[in-house]
C-alpha positions in Angstrom: 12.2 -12.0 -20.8 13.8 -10.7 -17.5 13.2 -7.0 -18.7 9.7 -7.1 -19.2 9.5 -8.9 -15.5 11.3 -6.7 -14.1 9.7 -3.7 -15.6 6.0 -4.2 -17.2 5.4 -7.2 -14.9 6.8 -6.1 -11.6 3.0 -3.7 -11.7 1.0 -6.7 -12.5 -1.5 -6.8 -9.8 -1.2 -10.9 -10.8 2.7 -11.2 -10.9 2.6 -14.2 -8.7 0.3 -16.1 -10.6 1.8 -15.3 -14.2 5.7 -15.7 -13.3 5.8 -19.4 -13.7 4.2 -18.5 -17.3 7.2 -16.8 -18.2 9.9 -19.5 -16.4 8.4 -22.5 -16.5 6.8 -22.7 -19.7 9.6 -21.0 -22.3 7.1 -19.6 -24.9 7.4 -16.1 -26.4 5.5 -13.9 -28.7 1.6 -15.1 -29.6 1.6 -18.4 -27.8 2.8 -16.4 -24.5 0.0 -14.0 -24.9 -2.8 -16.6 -25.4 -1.4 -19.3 -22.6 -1.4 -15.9 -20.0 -5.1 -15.3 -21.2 -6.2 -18.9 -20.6 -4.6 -19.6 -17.5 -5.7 -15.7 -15.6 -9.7 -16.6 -17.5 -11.9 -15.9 -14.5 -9.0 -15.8 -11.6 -7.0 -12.3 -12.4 -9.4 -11.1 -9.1 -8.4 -14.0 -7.3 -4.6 -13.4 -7.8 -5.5 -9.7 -7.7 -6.7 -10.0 -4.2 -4.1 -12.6 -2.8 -1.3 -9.7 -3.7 -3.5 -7.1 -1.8 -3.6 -9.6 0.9 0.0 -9.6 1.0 0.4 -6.1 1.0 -1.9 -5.7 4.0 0.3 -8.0 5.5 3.3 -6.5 4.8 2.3 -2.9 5.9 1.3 -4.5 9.2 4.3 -6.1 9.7 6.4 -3.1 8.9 4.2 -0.8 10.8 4.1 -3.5 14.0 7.9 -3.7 13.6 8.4 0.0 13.6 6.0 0.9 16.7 7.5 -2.2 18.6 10.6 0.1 18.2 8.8 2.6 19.7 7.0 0.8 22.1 10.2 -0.8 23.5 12.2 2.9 24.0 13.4 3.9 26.7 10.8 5.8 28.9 10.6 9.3 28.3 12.7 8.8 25.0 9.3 7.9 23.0 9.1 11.3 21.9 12.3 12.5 21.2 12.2 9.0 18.8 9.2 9.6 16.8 10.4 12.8 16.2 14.0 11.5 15.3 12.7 9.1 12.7 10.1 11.6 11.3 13.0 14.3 11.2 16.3 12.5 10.0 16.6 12.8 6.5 19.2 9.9 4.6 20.5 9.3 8.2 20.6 6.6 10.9 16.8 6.5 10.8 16.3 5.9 7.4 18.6 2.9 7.3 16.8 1.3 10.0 13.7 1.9 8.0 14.8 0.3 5.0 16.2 -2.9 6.9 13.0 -3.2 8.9 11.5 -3.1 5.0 13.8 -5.2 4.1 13.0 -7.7 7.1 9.6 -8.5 6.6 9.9 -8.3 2.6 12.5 -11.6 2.9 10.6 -12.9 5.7 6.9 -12.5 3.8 8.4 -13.4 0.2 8.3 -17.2 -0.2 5.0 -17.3 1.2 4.0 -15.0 -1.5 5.8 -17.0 -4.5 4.4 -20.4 -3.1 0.9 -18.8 -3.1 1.3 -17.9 -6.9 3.0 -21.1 -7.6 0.3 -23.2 -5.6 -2.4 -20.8 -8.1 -1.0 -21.4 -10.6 -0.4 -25.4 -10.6 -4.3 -25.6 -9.1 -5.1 -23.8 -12.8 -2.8 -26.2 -14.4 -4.5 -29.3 -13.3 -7.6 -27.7 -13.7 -7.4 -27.3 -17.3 -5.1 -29.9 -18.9 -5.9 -33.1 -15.9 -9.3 -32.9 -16.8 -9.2 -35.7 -18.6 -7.5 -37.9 -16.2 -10.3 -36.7 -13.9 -12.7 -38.5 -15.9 -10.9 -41.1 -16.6 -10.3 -41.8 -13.0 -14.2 -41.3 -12.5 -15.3 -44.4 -15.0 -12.8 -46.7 -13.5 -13.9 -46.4 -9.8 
């Protein structure tokens, strides 16, 4: 299944949430489709919302890391810098881009697959521990 996740899934505005799905669980075909439905009924806004969370984070991070660049130039150099990086095309400037990208993706990431994995055990026990719950309920 490592084509359609990298492919079809990597747009999923619930990626996070369904991975585990496809690893975890090893179903294909029908039973894939339905356990994805059950498990996203009433939370695709919730996992929805925690990617555009992390987006917003991430944007802030990159932008924060790319004006602290420009913040911390040499004075009278801010100029001439800004207008280096919004010049250079596939130079210098553009490398440091990407690994200032690449920086706060690595640094952001496990946050964001622990936040999908946390959903999606949360959904878990909702739906299949329920009856543990209640058993749990008439013995205390």
């Amino acid at each position: 299944q490592w084509l359609r996740v990298l492919l079809r899934q990597r747009l999923a505005p619930w990626r996070a949430f369904t991975q585990p799905i496809y690893q975890l669980e090893g179903l294909r075909g029908s039973p894939l489709r339905q356990r994805r439905r059950l498990l996203l009924k009433g939370r695709g806004g919730a996992t929805a919302m925690m990617q555009f969370a992390f987006a917003n984070v991430e944007t802030a991070l990159y932008g924060g890391l790319f004006l602290g660049l420009l913040v911390f130039a040499p004075e009278g150099h801010r100029q001439s810098l800004f207008r280096w990086f919004a010049a250079d095309q596939g130079g210098i400037a553009d490398l440091i881009q990407t690994f200032l990208y690449a920086a706060v993706v690595c640094f952001l990431e496990p946050f964001f697959v622990a936040a999908g994995l946390t959903m999606y055990l949360n959904r878990r026990v909702e739906l299949e521990a329920w009856d543990i719950e209640q058993e749990f309920r008439h013995v205390f």
